[in-house]
N, C-alpha and C positions, 0 to 999 in steps of 0.2 A: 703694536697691538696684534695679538694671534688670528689669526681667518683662518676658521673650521674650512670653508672651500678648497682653498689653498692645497689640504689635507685629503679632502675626498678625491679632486682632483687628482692626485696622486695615485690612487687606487687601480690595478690594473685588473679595469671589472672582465674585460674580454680573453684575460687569460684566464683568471680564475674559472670562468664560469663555463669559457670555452674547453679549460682542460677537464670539468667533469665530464659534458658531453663527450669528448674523445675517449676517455675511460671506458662510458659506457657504449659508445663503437663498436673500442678494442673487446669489449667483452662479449658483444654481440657476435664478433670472427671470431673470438673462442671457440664459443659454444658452439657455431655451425663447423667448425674443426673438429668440435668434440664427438657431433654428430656424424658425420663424415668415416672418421675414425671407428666409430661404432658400429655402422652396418659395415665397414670395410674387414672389420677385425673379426664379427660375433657374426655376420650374416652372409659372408661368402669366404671360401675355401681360396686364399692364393697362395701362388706358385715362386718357387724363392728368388723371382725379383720383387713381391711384392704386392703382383697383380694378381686383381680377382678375377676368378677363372669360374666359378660355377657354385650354387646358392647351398648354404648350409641344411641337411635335413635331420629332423628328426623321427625315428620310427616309433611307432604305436601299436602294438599287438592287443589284440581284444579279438575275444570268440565272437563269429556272426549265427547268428541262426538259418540254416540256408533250406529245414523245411521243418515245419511246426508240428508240435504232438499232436497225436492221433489217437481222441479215445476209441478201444474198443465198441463196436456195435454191431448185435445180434443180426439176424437174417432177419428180414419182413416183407411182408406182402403192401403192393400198393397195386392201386384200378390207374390204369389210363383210357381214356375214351379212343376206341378206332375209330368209331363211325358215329356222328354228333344226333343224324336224326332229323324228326319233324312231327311235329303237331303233340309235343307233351304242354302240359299244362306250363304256365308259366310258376304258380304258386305252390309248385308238387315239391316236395320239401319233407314229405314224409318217406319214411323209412320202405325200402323196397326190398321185397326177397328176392334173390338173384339163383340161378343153378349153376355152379361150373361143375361140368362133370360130375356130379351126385352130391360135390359139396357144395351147401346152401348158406349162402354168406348175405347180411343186411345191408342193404347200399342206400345212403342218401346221393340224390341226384339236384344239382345245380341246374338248371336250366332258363335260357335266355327269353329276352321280350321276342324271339320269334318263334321259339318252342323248341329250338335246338339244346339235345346236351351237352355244358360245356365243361362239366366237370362230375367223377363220382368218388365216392369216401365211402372205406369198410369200415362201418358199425362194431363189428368181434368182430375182430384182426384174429380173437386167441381163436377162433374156429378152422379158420386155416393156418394155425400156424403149426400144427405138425406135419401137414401137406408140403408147407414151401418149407420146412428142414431137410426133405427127402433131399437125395443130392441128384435124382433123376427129375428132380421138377422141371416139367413143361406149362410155358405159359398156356393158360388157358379163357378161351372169348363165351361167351355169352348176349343175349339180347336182350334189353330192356321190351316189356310187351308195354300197349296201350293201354288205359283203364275203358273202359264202357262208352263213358264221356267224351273221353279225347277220340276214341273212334267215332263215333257220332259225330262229331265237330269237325275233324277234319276225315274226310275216305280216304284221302293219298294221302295218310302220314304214314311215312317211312320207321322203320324202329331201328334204334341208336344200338351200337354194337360197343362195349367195353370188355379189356382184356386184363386177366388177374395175373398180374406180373409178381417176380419176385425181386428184392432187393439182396444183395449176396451180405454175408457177413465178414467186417471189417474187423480185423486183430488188432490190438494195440499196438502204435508205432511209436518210437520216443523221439523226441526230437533230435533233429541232426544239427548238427553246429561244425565250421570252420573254421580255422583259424585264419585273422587278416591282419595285413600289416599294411598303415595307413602313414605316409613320406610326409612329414609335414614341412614345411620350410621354418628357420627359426623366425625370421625376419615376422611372420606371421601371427606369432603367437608370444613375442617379449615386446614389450614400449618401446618405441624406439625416441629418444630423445631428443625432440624440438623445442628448446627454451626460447622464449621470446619476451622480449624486455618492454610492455605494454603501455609504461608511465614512466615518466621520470620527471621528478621536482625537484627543483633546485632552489632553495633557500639561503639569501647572503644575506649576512645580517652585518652594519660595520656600527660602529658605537667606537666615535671621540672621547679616550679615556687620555693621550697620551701626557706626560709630563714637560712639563715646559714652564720653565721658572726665570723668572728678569728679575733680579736684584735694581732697586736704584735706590743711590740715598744721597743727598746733597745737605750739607750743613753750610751756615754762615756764621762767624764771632766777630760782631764791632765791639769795641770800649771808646770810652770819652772823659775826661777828665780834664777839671777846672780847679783853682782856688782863686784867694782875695782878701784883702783885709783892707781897715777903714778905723780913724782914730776921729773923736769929736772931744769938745770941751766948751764950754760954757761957765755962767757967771756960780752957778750953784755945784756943777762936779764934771766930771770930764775921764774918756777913757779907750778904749780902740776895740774893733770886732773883725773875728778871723773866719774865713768860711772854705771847705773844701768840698766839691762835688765831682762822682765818678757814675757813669753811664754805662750798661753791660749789653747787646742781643746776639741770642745765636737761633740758629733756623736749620730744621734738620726734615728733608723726606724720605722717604723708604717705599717701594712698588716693587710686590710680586707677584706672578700670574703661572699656574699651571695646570696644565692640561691632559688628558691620557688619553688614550686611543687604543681599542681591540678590535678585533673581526674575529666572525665565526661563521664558517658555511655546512649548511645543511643540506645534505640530498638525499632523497626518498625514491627508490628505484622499485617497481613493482614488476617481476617475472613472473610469467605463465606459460604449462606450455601451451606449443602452438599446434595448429591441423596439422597433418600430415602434406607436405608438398604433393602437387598435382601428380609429377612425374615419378615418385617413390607412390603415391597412389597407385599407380595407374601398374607398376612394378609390384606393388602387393598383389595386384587384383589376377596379372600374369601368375606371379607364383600359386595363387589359391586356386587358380583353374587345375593347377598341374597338380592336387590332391586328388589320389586316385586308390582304393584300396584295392591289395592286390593278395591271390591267397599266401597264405605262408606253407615254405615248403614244407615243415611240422604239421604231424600228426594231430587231426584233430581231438 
């Protein structure tokens, strides 16, 4: 009688399934060879035994701006405060005539919670402005007086002194640009390849298909055979009786059994790549410090 056991028993699960794991091992030393190979070959420069001697670069030229346009602006007049003062109103906020030297310019005055001025602004700029084009302009001071009031309020207030300055006139400057040349390492700026093999499933499937076939067949043939005869008479008639008898058996069996047997394995391997190693980190991070742009000796 066939026993499936017998069969499974047979099966050598620990090689089969051991030599996918080894495969995917073997494939794993690959790739970190392959990797290996990669920054050896694409990311440093060696010397003909072989060795690497110092980090592949790449250069980048790009113009820098190394100082910004300059619109054109006219000459003007601005107030700065010399002397801050005392005892102006706090809420004086209206427009004040001022005298510099015959020219008569409108000044709002800022002034603080203690009566000091901390700031003043020309009303018509255009009044002096062909005073400050002269090219002999001297700054010139003037005194804020008191009103009625502020005198009355306070006797020792002191009066604030501001001076009409000039601001000179700016020509237009275009910008200036140089040229830079920035080393980058390659290593830095290509993927470098870390495959790593995440999952692996292994699927054995076996299924008893095999062929296996027992013929049996046994037959038996008896025979038997008889005769006989028999004579009678009597007063009225008389006469004889003949008999033959034959007996036949045959017996026949037949048994066949078969069976089949297949395997099929399945593996499902999932790669991705992986982080960057600590120590190739920590090598990036050396190389990117050493980006430095530097001018180029070309004419900007």
């Amino acid at each position: 009688m066939y026993n499936p056991a017998e069969e499974l028993s047979s099966i050598s699960f620990d090689k089969i399934i051991g030599g996918a794991l080894n495969a995917v091992v073997s494939a794993q030393n690959t790739s970190s060879l392959t990797s290996v190979n990669f920054i050896k070959s694409v990311g440093f420069e060696n010397d003909e035994n072989g060795n690497a001697i110092k980090p592949v670069y790449v250069d980048f030229k790009y113009p820098k701006e190394v100082q910004p346009y300059q619109a054109a602006v006219p000459a003007s007049a601005y107030l700065s405060v010399v002397k801050r003062g005392s005892g102006y109103s706090a809420d004086r906020v209206d427009s004040v005539e001022v005298d510099f030297n015959g020219t008569k310019c409108n000044v709002r005055l800022s002034v603080d919670s203690e009566g000091a001025v901390r700031g003043a602004e020309l009303l018509n700029e255009a009044s002096v402005s062909k005073l400050i084009e002269k090219s002999d302009f001297q700054e010139v001071s003037a005194t804020i007086s008191h009103t009625e009031e502020e005198k009355g309020a306070d006797e020792n207030a002191q009066e604030a002194e501001i001076k009409l300055c000039k601001r000179e006139e700016q020509k237009e400057k275009p910008a200036v640009y140089q040229d830079m040349v920035l080393q980058v390492p390659i290593l830095t700026i290509v993927p470098i390849p870390f495959i790593r093999v995440s999952s692996t499933d292994i699927e054995l499937n076996v299924k008893i298909n095999s062929i296996y076939t027992s013929d049996k067949e046994s037959s038996t043939n008896s025979s038997a055979g008889t005769s006989g005869s028999a004579k009678f008479g009597g007063l009225f008639a008389s006469g004889s009786i003949s008999m033959n008898a034959s007996i036949s058996h045959q017996k026949k069996n037949s048994e066949k059994e078969e069976v089949k047997k297949e395997y099929s394995l399945n593996i499902k391997i999932h790669a991705v790549q992986d982080d960057v190693p600590v120590g190739m980190s920590r090598v990036l991070d050396i190389l990117e410090e050493s980006i430095v742009p530097k001018k180029s000796n070309e004419a900007a």
